[in-house]
C-alpha atoms as a printed R data frame, in Angstrom:
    type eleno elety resid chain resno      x       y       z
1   ATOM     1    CA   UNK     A     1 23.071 -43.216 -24.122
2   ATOM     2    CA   UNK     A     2 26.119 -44.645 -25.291
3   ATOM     3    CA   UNK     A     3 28.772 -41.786 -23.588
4   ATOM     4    CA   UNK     A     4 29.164 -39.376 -21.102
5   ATOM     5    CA   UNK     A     5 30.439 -36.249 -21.751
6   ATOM     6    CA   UNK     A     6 32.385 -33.668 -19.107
7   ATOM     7    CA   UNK     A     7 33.653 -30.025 -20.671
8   ATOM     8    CA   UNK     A     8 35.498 -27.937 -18.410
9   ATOM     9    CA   UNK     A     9 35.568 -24.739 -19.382
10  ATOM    10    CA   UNK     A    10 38.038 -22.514 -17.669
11  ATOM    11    CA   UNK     A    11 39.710 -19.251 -17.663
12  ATOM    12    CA   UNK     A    12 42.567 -20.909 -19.991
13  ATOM    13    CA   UNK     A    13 42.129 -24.340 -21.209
14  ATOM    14    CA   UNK     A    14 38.639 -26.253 -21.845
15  ATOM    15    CA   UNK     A    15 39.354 -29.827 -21.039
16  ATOM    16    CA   UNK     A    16 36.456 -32.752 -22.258
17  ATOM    17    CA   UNK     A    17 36.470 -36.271 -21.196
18  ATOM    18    CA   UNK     A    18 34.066 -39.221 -22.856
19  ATOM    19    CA   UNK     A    19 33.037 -41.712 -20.428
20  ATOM    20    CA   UNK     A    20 31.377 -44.622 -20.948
21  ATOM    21    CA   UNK     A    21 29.897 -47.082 -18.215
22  ATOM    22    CA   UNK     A    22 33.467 -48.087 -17.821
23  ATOM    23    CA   UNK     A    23 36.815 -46.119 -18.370
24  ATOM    24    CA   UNK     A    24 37.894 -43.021 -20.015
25  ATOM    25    CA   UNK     A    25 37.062 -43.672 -23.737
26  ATOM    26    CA   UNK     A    26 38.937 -40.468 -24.474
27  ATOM    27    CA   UNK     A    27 39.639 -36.887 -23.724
28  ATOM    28    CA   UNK     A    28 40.446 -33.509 -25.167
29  ATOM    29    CA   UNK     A    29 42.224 -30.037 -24.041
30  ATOM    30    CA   UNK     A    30 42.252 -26.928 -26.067
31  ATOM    31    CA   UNK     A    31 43.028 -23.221 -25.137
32  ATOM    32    CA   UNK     A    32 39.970 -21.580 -23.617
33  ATOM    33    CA   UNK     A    33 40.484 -18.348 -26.108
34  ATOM    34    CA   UNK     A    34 38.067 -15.669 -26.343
35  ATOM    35    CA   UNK     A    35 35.111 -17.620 -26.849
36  ATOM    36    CA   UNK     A    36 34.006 -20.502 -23.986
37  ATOM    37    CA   UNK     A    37 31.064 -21.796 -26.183
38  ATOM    38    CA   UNK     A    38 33.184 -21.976 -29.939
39  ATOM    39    CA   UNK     A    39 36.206 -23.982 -27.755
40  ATOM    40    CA   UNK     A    40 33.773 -25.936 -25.958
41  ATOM    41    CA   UNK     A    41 32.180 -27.076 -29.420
42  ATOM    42    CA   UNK     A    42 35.273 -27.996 -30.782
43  ATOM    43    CA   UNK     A    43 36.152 -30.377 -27.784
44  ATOM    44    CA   UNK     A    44 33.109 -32.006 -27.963
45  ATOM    45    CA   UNK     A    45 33.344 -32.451 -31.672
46  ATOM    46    CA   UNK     A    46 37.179 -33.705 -31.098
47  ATOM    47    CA   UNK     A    47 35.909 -36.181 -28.561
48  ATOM    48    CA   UNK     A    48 32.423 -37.667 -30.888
49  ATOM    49    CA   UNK     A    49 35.283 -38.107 -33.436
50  ATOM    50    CA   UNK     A    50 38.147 -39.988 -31.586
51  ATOM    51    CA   UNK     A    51 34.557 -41.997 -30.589
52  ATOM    52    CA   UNK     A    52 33.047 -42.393 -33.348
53  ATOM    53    CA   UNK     A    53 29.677 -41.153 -31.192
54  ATOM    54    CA   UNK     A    54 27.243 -39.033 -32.287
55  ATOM    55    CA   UNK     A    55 26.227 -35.447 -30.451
56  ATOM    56    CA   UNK     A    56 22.395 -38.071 -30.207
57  ATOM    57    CA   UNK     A    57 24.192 -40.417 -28.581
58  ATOM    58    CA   UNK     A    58 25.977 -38.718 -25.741
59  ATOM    59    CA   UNK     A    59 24.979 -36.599 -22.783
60  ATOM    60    CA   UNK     A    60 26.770 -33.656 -21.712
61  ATOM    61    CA   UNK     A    61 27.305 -31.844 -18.858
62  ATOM    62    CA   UNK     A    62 29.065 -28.583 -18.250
63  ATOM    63    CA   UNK     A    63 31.261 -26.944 -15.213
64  ATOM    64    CA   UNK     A    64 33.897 -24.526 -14.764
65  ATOM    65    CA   UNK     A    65 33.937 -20.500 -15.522
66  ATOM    66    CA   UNK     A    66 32.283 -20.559 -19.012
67  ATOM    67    CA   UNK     A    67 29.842 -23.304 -18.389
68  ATOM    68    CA   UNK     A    68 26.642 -21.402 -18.686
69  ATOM    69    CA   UNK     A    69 27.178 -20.130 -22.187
70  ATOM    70    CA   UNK     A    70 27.528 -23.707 -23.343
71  ATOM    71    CA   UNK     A    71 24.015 -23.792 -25.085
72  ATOM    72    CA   UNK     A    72 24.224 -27.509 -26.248
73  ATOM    73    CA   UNK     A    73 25.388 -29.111 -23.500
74  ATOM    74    CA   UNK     A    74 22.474 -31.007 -21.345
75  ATOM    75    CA   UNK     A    75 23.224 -29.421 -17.384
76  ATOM    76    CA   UNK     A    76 25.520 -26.785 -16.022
77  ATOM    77    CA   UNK     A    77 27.204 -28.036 -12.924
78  ATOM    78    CA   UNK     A    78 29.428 -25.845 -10.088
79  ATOM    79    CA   UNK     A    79 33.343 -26.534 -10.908
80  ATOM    80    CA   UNK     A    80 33.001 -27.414  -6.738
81  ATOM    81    CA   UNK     A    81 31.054 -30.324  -7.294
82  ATOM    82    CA   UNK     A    82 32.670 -31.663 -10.630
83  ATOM    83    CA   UNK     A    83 36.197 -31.419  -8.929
84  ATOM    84    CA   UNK     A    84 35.238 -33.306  -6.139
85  ATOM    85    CA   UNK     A    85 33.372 -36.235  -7.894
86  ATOM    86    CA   UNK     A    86 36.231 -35.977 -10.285
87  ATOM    87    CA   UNK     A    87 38.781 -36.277  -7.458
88  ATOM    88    CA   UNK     A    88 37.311 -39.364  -5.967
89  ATOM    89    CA   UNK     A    89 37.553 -41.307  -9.552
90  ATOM    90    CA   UNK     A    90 41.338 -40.343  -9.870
91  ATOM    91    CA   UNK     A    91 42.198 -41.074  -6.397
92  ATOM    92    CA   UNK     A    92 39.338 -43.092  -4.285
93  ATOM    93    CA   UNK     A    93 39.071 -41.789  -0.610
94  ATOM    94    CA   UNK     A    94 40.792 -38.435  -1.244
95  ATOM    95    CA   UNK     A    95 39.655 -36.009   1.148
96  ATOM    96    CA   UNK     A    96 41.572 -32.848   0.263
97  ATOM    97    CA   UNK     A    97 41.339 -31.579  -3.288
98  ATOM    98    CA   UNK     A    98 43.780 -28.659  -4.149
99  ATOM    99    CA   UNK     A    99 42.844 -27.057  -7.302
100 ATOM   100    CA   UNK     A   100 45.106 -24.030  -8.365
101 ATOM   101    CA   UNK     A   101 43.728 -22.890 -11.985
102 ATOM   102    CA   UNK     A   102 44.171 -19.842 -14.297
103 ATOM   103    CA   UNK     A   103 41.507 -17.407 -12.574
104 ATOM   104    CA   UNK     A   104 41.025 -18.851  -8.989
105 ATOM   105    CA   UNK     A   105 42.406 -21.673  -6.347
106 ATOM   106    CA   UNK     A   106 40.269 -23.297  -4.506
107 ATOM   107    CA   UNK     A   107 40.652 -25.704  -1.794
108 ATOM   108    CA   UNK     A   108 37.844 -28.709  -1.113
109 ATOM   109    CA   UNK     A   109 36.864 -30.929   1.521
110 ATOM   110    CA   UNK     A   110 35.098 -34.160   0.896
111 ATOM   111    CA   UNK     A   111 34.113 -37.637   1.544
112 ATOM   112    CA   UNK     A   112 32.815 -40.355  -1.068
113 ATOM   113    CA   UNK     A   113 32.848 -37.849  -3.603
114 ATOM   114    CA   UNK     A   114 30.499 -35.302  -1.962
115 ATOM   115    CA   UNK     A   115 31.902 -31.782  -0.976
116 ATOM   116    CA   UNK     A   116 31.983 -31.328   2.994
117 ATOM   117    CA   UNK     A   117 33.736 -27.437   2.858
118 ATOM   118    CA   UNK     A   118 35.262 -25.338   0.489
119 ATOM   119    CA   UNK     A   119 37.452 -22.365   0.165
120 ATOM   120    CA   UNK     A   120 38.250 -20.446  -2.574
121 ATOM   121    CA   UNK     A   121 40.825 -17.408  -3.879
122 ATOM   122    CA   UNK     A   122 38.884 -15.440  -6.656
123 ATOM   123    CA   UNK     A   123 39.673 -11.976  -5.714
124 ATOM   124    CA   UNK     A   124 42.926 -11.704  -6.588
125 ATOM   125    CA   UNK     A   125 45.191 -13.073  -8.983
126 ATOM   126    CA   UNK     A   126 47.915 -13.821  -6.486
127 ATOM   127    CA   UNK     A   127 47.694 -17.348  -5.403
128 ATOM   128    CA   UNK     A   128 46.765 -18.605  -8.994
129 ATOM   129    CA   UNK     A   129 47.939 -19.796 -12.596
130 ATOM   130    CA   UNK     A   130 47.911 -16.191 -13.977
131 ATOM   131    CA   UNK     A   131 50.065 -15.102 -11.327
132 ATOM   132    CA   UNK     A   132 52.738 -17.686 -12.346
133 ATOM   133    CA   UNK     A   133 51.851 -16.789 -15.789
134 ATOM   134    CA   UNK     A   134 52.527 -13.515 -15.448
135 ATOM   135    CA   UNK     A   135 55.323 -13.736 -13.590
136 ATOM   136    CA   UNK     A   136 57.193 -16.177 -15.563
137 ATOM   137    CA   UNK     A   137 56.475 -13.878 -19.008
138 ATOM   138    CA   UNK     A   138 58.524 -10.981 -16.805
139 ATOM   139    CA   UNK     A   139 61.354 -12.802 -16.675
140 ATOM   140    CA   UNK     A   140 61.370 -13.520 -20.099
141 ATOM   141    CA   UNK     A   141 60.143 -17.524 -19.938
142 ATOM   142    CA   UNK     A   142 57.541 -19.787 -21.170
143 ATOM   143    CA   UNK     A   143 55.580 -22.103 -18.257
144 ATOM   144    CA   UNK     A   144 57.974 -25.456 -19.464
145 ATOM   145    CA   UNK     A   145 60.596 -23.016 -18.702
146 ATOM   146    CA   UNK     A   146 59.699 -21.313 -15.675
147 ATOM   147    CA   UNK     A   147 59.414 -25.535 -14.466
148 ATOM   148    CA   UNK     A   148 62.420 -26.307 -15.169
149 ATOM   149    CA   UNK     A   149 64.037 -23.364 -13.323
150 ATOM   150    CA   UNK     A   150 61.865 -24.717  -9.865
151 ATOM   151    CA   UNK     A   151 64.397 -28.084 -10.080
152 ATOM   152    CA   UNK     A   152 67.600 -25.262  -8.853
153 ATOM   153    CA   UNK     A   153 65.650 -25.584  -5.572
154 ATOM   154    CA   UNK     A   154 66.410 -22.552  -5.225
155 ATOM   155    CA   UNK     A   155 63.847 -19.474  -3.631
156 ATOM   156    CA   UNK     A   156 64.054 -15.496  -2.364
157 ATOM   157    CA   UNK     A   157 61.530 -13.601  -0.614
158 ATOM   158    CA   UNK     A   158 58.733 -11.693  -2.286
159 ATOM   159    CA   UNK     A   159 57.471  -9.070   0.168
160 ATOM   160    CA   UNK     A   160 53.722  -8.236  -2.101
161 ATOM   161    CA   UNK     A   161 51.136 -10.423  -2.342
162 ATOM   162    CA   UNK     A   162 49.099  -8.223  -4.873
163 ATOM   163    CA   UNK     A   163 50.175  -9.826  -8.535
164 ATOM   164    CA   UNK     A   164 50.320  -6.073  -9.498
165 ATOM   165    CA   UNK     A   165 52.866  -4.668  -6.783
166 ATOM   166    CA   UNK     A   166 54.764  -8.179  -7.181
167 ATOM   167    CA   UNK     A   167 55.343  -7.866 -11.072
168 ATOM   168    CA   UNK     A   168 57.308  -4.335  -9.881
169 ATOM   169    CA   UNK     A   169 58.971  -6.330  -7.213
170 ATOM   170    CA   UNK     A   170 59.858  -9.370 -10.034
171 ATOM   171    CA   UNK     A   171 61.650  -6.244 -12.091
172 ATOM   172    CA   UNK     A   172 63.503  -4.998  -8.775
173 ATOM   173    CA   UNK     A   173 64.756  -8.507  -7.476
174 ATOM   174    CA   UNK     A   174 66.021  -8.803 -11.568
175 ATOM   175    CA   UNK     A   175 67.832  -5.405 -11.760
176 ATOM   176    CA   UNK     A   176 69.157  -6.609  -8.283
177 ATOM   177    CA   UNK     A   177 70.893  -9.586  -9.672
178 ATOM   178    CA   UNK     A   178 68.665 -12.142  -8.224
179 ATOM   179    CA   UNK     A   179 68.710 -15.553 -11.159
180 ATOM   180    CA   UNK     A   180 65.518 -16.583 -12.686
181 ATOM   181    CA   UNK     A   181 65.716 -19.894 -10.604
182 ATOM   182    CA   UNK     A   182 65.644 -17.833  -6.982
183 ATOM   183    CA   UNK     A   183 62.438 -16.033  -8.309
184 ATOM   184    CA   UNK     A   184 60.460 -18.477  -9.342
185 ATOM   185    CA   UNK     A   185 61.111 -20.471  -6.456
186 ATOM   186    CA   UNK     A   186 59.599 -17.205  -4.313
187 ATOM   187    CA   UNK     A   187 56.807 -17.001  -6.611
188 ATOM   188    CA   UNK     A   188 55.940 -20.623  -6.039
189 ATOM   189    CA   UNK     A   189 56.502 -19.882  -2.598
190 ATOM   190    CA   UNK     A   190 53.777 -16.704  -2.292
191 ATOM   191    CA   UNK     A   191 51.323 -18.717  -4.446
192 ATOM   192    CA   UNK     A   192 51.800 -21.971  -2.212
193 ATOM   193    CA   UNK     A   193 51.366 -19.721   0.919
194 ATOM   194    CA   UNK     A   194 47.716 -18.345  -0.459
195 ATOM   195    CA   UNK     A   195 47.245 -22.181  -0.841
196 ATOM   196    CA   UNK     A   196 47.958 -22.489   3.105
197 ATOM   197    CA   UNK     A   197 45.699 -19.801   3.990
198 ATOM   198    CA   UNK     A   198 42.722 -21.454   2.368
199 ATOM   199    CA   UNK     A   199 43.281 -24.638   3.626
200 ATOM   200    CA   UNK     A   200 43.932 -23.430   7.056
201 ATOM   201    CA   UNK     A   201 40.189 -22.217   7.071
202 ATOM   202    CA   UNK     A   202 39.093 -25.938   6.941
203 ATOM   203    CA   UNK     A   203 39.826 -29.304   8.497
204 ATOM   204    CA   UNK     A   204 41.937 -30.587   5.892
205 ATOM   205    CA   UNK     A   205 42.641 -34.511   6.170
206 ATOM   206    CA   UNK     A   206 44.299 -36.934   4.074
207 ATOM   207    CA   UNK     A   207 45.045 -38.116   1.279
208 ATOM   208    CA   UNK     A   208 45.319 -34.948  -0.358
209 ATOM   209    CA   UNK     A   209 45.230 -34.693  -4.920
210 ATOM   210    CA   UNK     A   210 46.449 -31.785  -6.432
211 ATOM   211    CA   UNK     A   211 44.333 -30.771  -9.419
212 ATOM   212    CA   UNK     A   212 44.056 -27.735 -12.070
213 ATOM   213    CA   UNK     A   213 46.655 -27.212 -14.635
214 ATOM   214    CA   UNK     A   214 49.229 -26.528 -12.675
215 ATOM   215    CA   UNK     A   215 48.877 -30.264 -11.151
216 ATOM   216    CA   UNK     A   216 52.459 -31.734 -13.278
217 ATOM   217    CA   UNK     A   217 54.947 -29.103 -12.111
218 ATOM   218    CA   UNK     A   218 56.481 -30.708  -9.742
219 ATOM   219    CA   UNK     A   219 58.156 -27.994  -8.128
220 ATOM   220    CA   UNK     A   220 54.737 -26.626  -6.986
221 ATOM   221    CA   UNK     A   221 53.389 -30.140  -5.547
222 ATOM   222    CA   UNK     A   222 56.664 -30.610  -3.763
223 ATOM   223    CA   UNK     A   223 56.655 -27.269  -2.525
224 ATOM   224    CA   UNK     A   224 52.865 -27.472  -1.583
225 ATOM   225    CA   UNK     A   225 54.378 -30.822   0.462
226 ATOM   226    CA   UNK     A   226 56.529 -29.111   2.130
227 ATOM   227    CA   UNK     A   227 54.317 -26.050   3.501
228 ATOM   228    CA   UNK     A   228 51.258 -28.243   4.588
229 ATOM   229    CA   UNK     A   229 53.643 -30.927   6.028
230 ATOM   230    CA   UNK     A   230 52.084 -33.788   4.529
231 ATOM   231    CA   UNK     A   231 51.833 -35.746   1.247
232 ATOM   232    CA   UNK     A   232 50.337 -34.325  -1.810
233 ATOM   233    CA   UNK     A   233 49.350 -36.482  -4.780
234 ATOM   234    CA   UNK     A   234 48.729 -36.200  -8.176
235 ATOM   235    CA   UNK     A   235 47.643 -37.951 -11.788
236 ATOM   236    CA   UNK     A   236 48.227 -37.270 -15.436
237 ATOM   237    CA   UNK     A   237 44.362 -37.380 -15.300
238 ATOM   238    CA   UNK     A   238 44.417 -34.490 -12.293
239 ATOM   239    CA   UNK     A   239 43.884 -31.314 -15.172
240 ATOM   240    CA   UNK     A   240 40.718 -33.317 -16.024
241 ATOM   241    CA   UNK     A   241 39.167 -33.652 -12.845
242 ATOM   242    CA   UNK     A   242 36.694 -31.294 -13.298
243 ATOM   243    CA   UNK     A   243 35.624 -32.688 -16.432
244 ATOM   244    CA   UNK     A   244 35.450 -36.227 -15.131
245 ATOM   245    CA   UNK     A   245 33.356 -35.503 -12.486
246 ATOM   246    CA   UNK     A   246 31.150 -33.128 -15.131
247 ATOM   247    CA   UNK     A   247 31.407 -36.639 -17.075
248 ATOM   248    CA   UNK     A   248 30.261 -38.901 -14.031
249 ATOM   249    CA   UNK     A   249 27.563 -36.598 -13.330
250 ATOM   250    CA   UNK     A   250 25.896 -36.995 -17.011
251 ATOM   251    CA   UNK     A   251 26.303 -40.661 -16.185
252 ATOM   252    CA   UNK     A   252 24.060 -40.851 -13.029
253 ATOM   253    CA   UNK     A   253 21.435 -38.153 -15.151
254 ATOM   254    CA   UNK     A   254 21.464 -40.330 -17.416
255 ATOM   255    CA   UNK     A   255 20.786 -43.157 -15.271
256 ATOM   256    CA   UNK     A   256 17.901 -41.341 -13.842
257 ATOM   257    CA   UNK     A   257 16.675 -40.850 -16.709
258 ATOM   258    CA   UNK     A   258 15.760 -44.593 -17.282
């Protein structure tokens, strides 16, 4: 094999990363859209031609929500796992990994790359990407947007935690004159205090990397700082974490294999 494929597939974006016995050769993001397995193709393809690597030449290995309808790709792997090997590549010694995605949060324990304890939100959408999503489209802003109004520093109290109840709440707090800026800083707020309750269920330790594709607004790593009262770290690579580690794994099947 000359590369190493990871595809992510998740609720909104499939991210790929091509390895090779290395570095990051390249990598590739698209919207998840209605079909997992047509996006999925379309990454791969993306990444064989920044590569100039055939689909023969490569191995591939899949994670995240859509991973098992990914016919062509060599091994199906838990988004747990991939995150956590993925984590230990981007930041070496992590033992915390905070992933907040579209559909669920999860929260992972680990050492050298292998997952100790996990915890995980997938019940509900408060606590998650759609949440913010949702919340910032009520207010009339796109997720760049909704960013830039975290920098006010500025927060108010929402009293739901159901995403449903707390979109009527979002509407209430806006006919009551509350600014854009003081509710999505008590957004951020309700989904960093899911965050807490996960992580409160395990022996978190540091250093801690924040993951998912929520991973570069700052407001929500600073805020995450805050509540857990210690650092929190990131990477322009921490959105691909799950594929790296999907990557990393087709590496060591591949070196199996020989």
């Amino acid at each position: 094999m000359k590369g190493y494929v990871g595809i992510d597939c998740g609720s909104a974006a499939c991210k790929g990363i091509l390895l090779d016995e290395h570095r990051i050769l390249c990598h590739s993001i698209k919207p998840t859209g209605w079909s997992p397995r047509t996006t999925a193709k379309e990454v791969l393809d993306e990444l064989l031609s920044k590569s100039a690597l055939s689909e023969a030449e490569v191995r591939i290995t899949a994670t995240g929500y859509g991973r098992i309808g990914i016919g062509f790709a060599h091994r199906a792997v838990t988004e747990i796992t991939c995150h956590a090997r993925g984590a230990e590549y981007i930041l070496p010694g992590v033992h915390t990994v905070i992933d907040i995605g579209g559909q669920d949060s999860k929260v992972i324990s680990e050492k050298d790359g292998k997952v100790t304890g996990f915890q995980m939100n997938d019940k509900c959408a408060a606590g998650t990407g759609r949440f913010l999503e949702m919340s910032a489209h009520r207010m009339g802003l796109d997720m760049g947007e909704f960013a830039e109004c975290l920098e006010a520093g500025k927060s108010c109290s929402l009293n739901s935690m159901c995403a449903v109840f707390a979109d009527s709440e979002i509407v209430s707090l806006l006919a009551a004159g509350k600014s854009r800026e003081e509710i999505a800083g008590g957004v951020v707020h309700a989904v960093v205090a899911r965050t807490a309750v996960l992580t409160g269920k395990l022996e978190m330790d540091t250093p801690v990397l924040l993951t998912g594709g929520l991973s570069d607004m700052e407001g929500l790593r600073s805020t995450l700082e805050e509540k857990l009262a210690c650092r929190v770290q990131t990477s322009p690579w921490s959105r691909y974490a799950g594929a790296i580690g999907a990557a990393l794994i087709s590496m060591s099947d591949s070196t199996a294999l020989i």
